[in-house]
C-alpha positions as CSV (number, residue, x, y, z in Angstrom):
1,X,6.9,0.6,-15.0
2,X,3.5,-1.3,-14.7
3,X,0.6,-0.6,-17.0
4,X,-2.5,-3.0,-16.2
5,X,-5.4,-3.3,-17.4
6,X,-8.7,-3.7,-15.1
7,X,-12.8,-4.7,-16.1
8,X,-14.9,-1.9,-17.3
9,X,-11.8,-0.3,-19.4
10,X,-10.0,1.3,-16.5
11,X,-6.2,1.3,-16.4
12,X,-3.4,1.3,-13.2
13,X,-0.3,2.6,-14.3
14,X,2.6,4.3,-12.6
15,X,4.4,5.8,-15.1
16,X,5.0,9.4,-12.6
17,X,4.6,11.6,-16.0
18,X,1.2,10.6,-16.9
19,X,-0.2,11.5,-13.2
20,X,-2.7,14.9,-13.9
21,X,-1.4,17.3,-10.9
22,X,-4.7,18.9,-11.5
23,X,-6.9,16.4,-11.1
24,X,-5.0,15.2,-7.8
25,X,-5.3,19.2,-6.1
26,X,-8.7,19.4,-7.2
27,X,-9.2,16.3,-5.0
28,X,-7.2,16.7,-2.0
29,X,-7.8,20.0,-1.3
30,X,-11.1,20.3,-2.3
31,X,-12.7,17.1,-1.8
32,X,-10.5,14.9,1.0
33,X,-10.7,15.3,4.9
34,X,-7.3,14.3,5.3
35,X,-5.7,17.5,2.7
36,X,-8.5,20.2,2.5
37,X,-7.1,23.2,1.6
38,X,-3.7,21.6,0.6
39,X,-1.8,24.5,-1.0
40,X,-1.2,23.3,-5.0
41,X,2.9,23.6,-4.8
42,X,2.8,21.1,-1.5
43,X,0.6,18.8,-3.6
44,X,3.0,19.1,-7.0
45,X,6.2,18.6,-4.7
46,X,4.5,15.4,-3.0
47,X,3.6,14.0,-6.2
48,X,7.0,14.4,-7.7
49,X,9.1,13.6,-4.8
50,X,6.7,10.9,-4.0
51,X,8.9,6.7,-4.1
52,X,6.3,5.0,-6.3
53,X,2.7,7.1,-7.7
54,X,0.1,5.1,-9.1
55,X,-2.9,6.3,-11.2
56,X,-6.2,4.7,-11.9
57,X,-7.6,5.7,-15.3
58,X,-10.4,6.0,-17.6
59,X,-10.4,6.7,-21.6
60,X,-6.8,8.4,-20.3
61,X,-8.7,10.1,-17.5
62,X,-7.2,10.3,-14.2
63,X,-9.7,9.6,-11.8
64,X,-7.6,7.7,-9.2
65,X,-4.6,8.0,-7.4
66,X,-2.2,7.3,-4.7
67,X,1.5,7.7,-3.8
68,X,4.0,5.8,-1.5
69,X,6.5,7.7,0.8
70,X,10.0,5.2,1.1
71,X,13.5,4.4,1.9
72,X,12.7,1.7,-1.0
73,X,14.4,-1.0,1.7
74,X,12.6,-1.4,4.8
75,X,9.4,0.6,4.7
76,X,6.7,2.7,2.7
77,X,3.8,5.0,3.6
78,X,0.7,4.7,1.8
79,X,-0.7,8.6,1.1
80,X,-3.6,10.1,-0.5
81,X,-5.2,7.3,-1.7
82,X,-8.9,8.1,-3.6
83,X,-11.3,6.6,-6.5
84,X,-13.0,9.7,-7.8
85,X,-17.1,9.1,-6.7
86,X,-18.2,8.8,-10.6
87,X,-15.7,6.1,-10.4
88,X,-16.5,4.2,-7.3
89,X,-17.2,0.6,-7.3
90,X,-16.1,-2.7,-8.9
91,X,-13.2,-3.3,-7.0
92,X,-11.1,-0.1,-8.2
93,X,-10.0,1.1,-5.1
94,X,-8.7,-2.4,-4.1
95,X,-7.2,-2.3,-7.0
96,X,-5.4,0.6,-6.4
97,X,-4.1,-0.1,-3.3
98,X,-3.1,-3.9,-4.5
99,X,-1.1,-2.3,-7.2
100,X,0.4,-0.5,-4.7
101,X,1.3,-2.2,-1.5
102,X,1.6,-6.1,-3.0
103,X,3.1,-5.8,-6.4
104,X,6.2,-3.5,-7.5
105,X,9.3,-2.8,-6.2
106,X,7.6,-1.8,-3.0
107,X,5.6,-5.2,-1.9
108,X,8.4,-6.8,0.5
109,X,8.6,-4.1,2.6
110,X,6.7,-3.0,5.8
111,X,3.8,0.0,4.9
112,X,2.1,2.0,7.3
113,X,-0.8,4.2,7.0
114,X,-3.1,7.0,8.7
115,X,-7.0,6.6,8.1
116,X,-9.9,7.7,9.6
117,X,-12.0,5.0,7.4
118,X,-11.8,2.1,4.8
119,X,-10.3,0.1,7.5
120,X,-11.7,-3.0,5.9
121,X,-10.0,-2.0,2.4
122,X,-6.5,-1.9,4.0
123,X,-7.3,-5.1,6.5
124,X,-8.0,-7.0,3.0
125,X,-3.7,-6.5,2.1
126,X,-2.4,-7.0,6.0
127,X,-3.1,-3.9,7.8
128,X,-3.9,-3.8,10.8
129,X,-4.3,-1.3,13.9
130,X,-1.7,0.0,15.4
131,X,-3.5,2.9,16.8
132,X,-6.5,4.4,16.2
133,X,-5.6,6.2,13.0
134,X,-2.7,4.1,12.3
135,X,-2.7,0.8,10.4
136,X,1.3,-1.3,9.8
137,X,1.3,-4.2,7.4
138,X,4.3,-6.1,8.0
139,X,6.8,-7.3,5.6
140,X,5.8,-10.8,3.9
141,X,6.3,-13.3,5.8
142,X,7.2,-11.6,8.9
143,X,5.3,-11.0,12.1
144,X,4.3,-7.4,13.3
145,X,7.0,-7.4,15.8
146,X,9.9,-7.3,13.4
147,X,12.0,-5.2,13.7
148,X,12.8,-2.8,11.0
């Protein structure tokens, strides 16, 4: 499990038990263009069947969050990655996503995503275009054309 500490007394952990399922719903479906109107039990099965979670956190507050779809070998899927907007700024939502695609038991492996925006927030860990929507970093070390 990781627990770090970040400026400004904000937290990343991924210890799966402390992520606030609440907080999350309230989010996707009310707030995000990529879940509105995401039913509450799809959000609580995602969440728990998710390969890694991650939550950002303030005074114990969850007011960040994404999760990582994997076969834990060759690939991952970054998913519902957001910085609640009181909580905006400083580098948390890098954070975040560093935490999540270059350290853990998921960094060596090749992560794709589907955005409509923040391409310069993924670009800064090795994503690039693959499509529109879709962004691929590839493993370490390894060119884009490797194959899985």
């Amino acid at each position: 499990m990781t627990r770090r500490a970040l400026p400004g007394g904000y937290e990343l952990d991924d210890d799966p038990a402390r992520i606030d399922v609440d907080v999350i719903h309230h989010y996707l479906a009310g707030e995000s263009y990529w879940a509105a109107g995401r039913a509450r039990p799809i959000t609580e099965r995602l969440v728990r069947e998710a390969g890694r979670v991650v939550g950002l956190y303030r005074d114990d507050a969850l007011v960040g969050f994404c999760r990582a779809v994997s076969d834990g070998v060759t690939f991952a899927y970054l998913a519902d990655v957001f910085v609640v907007p009181d909580h905006r700024g400083d580098g948390r939502g890098v954070a975040l996503v560093e935490e999540m695609v270059a350290r853990g038991p998921l960094a060596g492996v090749r992560w794709f995503l589907r955005t409509a925006d923040a391409h310069g927030l993924y670009e800064r860990f090795g994503f690039a275009p693959a499509t529109p929507e879709t962004m691929e970093r590839p493993p370490p070390g390894a060119s884009s054309s490797t194959p899985m």
